[in-house]
TIVOKE-475606 format. One record per residue: residue in three letters; x, y, z of N, C-alpha, C, O in turn. Coordinates in steps of 0.2 Angstrom, whole numbers, padded with zeros to 4 digits. Each point is the difference from the previous one (the first is absolute). Example, Ala and Ser with C-alpha at 12.3 -4.5 7.8 and 13.67 -1.06 7.14 Angstrom:
TIVOKE-475606
["ALA",[0066,-0028,0039],[-0004,0006,0000],[0004,0006,0000],[0005,-0001,0003]]
["SER",[-0007,0006,-0007],[0004,0006,0001],[-0004,0005,0003],[0003,0006,0001]]
***
This chain:
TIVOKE-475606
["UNK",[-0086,-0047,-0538],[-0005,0005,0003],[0003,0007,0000],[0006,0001,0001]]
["UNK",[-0011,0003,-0002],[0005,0007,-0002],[-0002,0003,0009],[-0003,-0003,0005]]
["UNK",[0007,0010,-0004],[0001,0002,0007],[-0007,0003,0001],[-0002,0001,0005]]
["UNK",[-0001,-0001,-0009],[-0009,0005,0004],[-0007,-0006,0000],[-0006,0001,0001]]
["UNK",[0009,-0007,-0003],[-0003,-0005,-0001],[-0004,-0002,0008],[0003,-0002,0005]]
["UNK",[-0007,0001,-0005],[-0004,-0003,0008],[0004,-0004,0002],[0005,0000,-0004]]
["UNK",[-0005,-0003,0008],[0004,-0006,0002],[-0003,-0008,0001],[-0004,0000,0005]]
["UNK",[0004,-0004,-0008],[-0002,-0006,-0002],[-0008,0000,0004],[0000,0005,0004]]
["UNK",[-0005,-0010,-0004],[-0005,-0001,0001],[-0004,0007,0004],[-0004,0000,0005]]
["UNK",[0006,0005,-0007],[-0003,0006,0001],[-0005,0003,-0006],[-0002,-0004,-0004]]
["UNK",[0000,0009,0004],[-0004,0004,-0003],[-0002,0008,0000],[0000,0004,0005]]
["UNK",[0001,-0002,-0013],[-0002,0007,0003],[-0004,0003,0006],[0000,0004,0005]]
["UNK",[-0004,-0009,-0006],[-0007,0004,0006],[0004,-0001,0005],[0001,0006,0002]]
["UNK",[0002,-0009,0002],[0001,-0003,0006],[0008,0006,0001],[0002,0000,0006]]
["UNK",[0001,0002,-0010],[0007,0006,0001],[-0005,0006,0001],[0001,0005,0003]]
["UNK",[-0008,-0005,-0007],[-0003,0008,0000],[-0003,-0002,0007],[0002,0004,0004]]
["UNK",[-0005,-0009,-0002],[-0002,0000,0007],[0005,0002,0006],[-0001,0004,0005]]
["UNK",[0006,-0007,-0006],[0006,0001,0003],[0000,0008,0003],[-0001,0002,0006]]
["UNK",[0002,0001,-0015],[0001,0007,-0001],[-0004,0004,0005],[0002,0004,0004]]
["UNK",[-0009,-0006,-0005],[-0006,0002,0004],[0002,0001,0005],[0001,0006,0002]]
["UNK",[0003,-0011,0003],[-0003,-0001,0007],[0006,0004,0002],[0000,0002,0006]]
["UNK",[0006,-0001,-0009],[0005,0004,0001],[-0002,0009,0002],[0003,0004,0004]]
["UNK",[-0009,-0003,-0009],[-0001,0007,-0001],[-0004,-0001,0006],[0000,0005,0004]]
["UNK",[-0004,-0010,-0002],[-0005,0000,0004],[0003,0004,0006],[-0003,0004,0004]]
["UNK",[0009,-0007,-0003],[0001,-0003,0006],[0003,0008,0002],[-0002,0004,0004]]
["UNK",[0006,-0002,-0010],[0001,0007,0003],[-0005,0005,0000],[0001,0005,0004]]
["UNK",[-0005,-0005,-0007],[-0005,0005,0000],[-0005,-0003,0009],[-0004,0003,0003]]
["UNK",[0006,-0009,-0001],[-0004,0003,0008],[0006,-0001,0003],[-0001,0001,0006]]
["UNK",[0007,-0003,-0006],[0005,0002,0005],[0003,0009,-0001],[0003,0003,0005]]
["UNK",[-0005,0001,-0011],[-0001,0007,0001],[-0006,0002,0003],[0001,0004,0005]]
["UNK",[-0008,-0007,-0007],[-0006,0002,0003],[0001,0001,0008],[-0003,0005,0002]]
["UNK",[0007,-0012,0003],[0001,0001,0005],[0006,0004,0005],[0001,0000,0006]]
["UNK",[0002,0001,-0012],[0005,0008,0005],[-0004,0007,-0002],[0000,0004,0004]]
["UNK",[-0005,-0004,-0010],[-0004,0005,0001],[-0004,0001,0002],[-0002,0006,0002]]
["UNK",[-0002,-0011,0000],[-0003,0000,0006],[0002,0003,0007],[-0004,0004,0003]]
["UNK",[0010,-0008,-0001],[0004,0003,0007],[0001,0005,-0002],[-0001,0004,0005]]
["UNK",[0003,0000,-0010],[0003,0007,0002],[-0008,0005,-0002],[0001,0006,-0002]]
["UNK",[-0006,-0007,0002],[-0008,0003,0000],[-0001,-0002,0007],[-0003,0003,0004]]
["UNK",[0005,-0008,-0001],[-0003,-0002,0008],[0004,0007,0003],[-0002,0005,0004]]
["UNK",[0010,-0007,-0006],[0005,0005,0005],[-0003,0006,0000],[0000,0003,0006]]
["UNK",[-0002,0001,-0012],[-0001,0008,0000],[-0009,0001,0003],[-0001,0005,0004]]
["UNK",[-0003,-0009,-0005],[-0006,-0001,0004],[-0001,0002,0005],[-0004,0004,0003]]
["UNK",[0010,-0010,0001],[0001,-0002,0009],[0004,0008,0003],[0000,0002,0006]]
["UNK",[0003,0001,-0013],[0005,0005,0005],[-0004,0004,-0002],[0000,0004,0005]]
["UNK",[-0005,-0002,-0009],[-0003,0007,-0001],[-0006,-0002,0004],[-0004,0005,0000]]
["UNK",[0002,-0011,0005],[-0006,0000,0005],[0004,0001,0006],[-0003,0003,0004]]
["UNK",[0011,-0005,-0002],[0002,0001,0005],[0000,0006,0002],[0000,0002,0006]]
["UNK",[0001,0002,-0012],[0003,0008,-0001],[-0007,0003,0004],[0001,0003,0005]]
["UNK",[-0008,-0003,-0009],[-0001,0003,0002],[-0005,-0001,0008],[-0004,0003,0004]]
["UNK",[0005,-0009,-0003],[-0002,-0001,0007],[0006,0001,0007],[-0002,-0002,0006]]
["UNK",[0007,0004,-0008],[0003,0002,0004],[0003,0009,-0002],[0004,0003,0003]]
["UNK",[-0008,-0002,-0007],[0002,0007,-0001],[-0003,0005,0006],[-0005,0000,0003]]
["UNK",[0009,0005,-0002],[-0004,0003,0007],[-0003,0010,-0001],[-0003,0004,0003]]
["UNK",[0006,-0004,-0010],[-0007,0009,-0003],[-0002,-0003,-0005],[0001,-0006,-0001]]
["UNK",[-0004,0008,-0001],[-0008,0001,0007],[0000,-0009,0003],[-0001,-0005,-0004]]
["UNK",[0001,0004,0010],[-0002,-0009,0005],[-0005,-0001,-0007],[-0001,0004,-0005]]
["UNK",[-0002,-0011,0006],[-0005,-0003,-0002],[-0003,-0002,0005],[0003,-0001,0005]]
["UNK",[-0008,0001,-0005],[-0006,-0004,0006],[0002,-0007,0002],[0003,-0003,-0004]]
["UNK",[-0006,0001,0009],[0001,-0009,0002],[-0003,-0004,-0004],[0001,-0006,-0001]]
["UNK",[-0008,0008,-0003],[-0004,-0003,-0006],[0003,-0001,-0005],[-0001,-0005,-0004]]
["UNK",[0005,0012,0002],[0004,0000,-0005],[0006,-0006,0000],[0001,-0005,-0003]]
["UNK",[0001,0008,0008],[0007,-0006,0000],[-0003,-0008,0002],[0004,-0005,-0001]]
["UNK",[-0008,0005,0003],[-0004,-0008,0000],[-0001,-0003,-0007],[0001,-0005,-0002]]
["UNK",[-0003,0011,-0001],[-0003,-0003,-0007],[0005,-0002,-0005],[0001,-0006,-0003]]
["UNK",[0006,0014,0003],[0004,-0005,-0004],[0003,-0005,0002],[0002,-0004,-0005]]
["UNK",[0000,0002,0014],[0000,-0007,0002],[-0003,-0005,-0004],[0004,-0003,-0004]]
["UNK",[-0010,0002,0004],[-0003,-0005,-0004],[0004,0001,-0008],[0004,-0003,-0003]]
["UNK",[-0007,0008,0001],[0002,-0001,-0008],[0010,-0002,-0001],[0002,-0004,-0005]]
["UNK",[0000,0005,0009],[0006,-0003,0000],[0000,-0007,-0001],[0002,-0003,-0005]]
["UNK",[-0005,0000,0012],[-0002,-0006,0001],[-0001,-0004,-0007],[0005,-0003,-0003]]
["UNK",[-0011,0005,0001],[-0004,-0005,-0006],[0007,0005,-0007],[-0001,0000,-0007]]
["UNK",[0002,0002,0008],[0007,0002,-0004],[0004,-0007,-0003],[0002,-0003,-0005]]
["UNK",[-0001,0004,0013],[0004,-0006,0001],[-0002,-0006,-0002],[0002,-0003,-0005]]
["UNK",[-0006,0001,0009],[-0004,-0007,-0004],[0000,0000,-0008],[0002,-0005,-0003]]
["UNK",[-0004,0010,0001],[-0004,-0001,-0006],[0008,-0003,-0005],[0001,-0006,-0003]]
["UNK",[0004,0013,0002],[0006,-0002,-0001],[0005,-0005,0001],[0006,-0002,-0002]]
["UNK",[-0010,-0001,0009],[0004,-0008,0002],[-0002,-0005,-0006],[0004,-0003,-0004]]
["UNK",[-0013,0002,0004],[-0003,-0004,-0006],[0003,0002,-0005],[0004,-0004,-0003]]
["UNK",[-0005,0009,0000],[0002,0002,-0006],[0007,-0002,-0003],[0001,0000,-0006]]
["UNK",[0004,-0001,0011],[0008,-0002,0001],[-0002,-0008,0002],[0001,-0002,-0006]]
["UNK",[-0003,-0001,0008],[0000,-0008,0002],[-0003,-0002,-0008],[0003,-0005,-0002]]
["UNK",[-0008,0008,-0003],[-0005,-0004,-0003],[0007,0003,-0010],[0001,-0002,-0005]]
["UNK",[0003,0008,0008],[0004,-0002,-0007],[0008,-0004,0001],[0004,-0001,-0004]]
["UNK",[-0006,-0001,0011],[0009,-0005,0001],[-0004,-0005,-0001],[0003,-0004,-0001]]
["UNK",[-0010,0002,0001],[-0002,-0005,-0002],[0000,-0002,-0006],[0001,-0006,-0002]]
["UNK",[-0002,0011,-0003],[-0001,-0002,-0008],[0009,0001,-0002],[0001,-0003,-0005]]
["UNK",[0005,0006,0009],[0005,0000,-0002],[0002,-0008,0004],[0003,-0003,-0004]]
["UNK",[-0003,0002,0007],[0000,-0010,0000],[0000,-0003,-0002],[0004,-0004,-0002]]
["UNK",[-0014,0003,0000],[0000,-0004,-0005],[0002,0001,-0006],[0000,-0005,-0003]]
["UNK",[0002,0011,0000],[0004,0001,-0008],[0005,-0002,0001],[0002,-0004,-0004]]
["UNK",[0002,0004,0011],[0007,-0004,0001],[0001,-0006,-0002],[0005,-0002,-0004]]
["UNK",[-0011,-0002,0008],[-0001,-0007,0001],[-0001,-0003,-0007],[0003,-0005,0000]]
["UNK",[-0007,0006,-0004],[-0002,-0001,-0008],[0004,0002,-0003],[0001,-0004,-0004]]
["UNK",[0006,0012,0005],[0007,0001,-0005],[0005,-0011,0002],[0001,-0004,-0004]]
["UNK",[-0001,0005,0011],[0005,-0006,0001],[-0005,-0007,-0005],[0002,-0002,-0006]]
["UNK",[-0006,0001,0007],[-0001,-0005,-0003],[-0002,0000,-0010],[-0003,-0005,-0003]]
["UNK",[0004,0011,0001],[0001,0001,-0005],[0010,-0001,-0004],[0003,-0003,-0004]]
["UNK",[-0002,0006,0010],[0008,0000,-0002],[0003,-0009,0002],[0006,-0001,-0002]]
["UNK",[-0009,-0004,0006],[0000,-0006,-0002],[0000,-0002,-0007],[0004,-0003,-0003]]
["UNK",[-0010,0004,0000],[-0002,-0001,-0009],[0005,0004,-0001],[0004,-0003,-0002]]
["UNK",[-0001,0010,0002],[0007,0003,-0005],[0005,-0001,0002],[0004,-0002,-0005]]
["UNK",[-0001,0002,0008],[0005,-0004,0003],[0004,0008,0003],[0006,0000,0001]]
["UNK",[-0010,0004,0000],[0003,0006,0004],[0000,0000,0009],[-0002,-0005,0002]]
["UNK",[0005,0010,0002],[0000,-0001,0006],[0000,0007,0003],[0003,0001,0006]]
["UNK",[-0006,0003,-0009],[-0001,0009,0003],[-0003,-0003,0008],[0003,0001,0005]]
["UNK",[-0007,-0002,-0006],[-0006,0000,0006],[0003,-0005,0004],[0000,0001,0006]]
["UNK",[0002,-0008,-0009],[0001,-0006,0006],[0007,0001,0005],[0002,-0004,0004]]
["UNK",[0002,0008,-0005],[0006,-0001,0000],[-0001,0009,0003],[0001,0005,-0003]]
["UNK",[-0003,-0005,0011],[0001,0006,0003],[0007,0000,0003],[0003,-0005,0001]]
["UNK",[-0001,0012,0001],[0006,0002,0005],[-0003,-0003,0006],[-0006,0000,0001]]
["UNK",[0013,-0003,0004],[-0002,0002,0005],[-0001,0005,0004],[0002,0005,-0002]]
["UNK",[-0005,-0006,0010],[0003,0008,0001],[0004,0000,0003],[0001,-0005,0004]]
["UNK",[0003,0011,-0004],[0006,0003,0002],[0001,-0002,0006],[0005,-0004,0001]]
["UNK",[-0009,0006,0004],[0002,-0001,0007],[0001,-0008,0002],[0003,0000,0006]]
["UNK",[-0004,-0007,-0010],[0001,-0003,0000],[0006,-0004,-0004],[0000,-0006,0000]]
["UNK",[0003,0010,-0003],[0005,-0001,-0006],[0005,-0005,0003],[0001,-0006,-0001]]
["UNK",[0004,0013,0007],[0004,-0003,0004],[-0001,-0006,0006],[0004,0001,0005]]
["UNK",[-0008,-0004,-0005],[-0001,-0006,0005],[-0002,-0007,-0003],[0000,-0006,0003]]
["UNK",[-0002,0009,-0009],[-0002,-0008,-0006],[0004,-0005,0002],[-0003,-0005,0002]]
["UNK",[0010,0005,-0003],[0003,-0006,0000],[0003,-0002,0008],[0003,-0005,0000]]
["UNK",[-0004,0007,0006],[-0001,0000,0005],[-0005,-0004,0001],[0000,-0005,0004]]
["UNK",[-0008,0007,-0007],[-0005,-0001,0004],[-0001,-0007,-0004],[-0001,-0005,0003]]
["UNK",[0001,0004,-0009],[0002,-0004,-0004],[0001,-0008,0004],[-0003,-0006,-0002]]
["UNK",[0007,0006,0006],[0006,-0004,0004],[-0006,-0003,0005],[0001,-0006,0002]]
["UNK",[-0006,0010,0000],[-0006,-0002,0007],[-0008,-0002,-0005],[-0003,0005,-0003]]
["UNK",[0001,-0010,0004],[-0007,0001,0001],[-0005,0006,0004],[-0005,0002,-0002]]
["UNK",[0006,-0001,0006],[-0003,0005,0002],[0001,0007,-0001],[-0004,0004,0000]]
["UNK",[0010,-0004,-0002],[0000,0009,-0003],[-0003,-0003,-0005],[-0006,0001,0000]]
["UNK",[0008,-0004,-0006],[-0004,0000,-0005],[-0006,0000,-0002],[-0003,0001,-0005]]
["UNK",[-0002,-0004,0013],[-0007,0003,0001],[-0002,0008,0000],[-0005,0003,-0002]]
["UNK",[0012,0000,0008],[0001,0004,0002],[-0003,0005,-0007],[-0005,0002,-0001]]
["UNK",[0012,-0001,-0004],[0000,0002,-0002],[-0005,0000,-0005],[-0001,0005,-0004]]
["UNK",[-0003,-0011,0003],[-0005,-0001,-0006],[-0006,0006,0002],[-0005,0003,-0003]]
["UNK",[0006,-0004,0008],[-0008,0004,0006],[0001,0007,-0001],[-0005,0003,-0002]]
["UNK",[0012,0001,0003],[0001,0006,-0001],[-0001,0003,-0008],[-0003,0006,-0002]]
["UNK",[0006,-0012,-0001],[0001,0004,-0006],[-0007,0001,-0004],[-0002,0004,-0005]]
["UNK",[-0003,-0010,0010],[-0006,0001,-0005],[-0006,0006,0004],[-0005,0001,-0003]]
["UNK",[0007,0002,0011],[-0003,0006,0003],[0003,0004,-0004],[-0003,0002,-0005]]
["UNK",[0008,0002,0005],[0008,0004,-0001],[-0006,0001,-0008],[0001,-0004,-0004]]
["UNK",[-0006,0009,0002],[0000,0000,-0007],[-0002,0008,0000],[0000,0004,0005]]
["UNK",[-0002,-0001,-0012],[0000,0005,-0002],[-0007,0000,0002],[-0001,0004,0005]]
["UNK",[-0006,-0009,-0007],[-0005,0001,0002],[-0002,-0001,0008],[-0004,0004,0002]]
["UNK",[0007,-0008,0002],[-0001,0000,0007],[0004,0009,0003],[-0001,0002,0006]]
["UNK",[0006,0001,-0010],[0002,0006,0004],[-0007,0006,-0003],[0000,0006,0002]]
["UNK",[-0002,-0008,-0005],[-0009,0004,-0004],[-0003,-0001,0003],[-0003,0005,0001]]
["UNK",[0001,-0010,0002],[-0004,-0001,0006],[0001,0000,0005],[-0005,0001,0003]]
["UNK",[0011,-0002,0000],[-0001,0005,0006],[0003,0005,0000],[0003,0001,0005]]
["UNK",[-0004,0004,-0010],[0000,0009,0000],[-0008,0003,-0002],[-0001,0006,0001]]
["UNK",[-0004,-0011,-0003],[-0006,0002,0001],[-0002,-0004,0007],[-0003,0004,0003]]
["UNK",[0004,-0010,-0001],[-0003,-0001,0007],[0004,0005,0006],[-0003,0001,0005]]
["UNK",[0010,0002,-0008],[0001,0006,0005],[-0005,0007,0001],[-0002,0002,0005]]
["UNK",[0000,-0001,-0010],[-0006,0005,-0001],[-0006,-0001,0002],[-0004,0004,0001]]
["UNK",[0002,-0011,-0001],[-0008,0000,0000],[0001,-0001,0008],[-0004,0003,0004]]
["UNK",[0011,-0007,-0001],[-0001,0001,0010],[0000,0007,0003],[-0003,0002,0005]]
["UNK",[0009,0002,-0012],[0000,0008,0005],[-0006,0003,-0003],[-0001,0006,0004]]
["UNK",[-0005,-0006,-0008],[-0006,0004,-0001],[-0003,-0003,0007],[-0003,0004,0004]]
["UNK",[0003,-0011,-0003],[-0004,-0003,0005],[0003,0004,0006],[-0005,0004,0002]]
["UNK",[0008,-0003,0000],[0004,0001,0007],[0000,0010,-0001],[0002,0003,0005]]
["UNK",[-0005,0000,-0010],[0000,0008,0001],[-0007,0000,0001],[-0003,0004,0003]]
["UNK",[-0001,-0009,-0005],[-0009,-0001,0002],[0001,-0001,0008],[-0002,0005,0004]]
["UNK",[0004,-0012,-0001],[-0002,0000,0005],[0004,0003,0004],[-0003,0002,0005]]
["UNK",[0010,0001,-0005],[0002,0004,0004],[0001,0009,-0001],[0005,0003,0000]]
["UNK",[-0013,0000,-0003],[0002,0005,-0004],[0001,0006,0004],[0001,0005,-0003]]
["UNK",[0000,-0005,0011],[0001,0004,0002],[0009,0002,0001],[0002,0005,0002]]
["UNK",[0001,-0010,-0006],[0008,0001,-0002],[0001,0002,-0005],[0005,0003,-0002]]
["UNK",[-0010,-0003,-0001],[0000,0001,-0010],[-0003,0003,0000],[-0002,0002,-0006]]
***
């Protein structure tokens, strides 16, 4: 079997799907930092100018971009929840592809760091090692994306009803 040869009961199609779901995946794991850094300059140039004070803005004024903040945020939360959705499932479909080639990119993640040093400690208890199952599966890149957009959609909520602060 020569070195670029597939790997036994594989197929080309099935390394180009592969290939696919690889570019997939980066093209919306980029799509969603691009996103975040279009939400960040949005949020900051409506903070700007609702707390700007030459010339004041009116209370309609600054209500309005309140809202527009708001559905900012929503809109940017969906549009973040619906491309971690198609970068999972490309996930999900790379690992059971790399069963048929016998590769291990996707199934074989790091763990994370903050639990690195306690592994073989927790290891020793049934209960840490629930412990730790529970943390490491909250503890993610996309649960800390979500709650940096539900920080936003509480503080737009909270300059509405308490706008005599804001």
């Amino acid at each position: 079997m020569s070195e670029n040869a597939p790997p036994e009961g594989s197929s080309d199609s099935t390394i180009d799907e592969y290939k696919d779901l690889s570019e997939n995946m980066r093209d919306y794991g980029n799509k969603r930092f691009a996103l975040m850094t279009l939400f960040v300059a949005l949020t900051a140039g409506l903070l700007s100018a609702i707390f700007t004070q030459d010339p004041p803005l009116s209370s309609q004024v600054k209500s309005a971009l309140k809202v527009v903040g708001f559905v900012t945020s929503i809109v940017f939360w969906i549009m973040e929840e619906r491309a971690a959705d198609y970068w999972h499932h490309f996930r999900r479909r790379a690992v059971e592809l790399e069963e048929v080639l016998g590769y291990k990119q996707y199934q074989e993640r790091p763990k994370p760091y903050i639990m690195k040093c306690t592994i073989s400690w927790m290891e020793k208890k049934r209960l840490t090692r629930w412990i730790y199952h529970l943390a490491t599966s909250l503890v993610t890149a996309t649960n800390a994306v979500r709650a940096f957009y539900g920080f936003w959609i509480i503080a737009w909520v909270a300059t509405l009803i308490w706008h005599s602060c804001f």
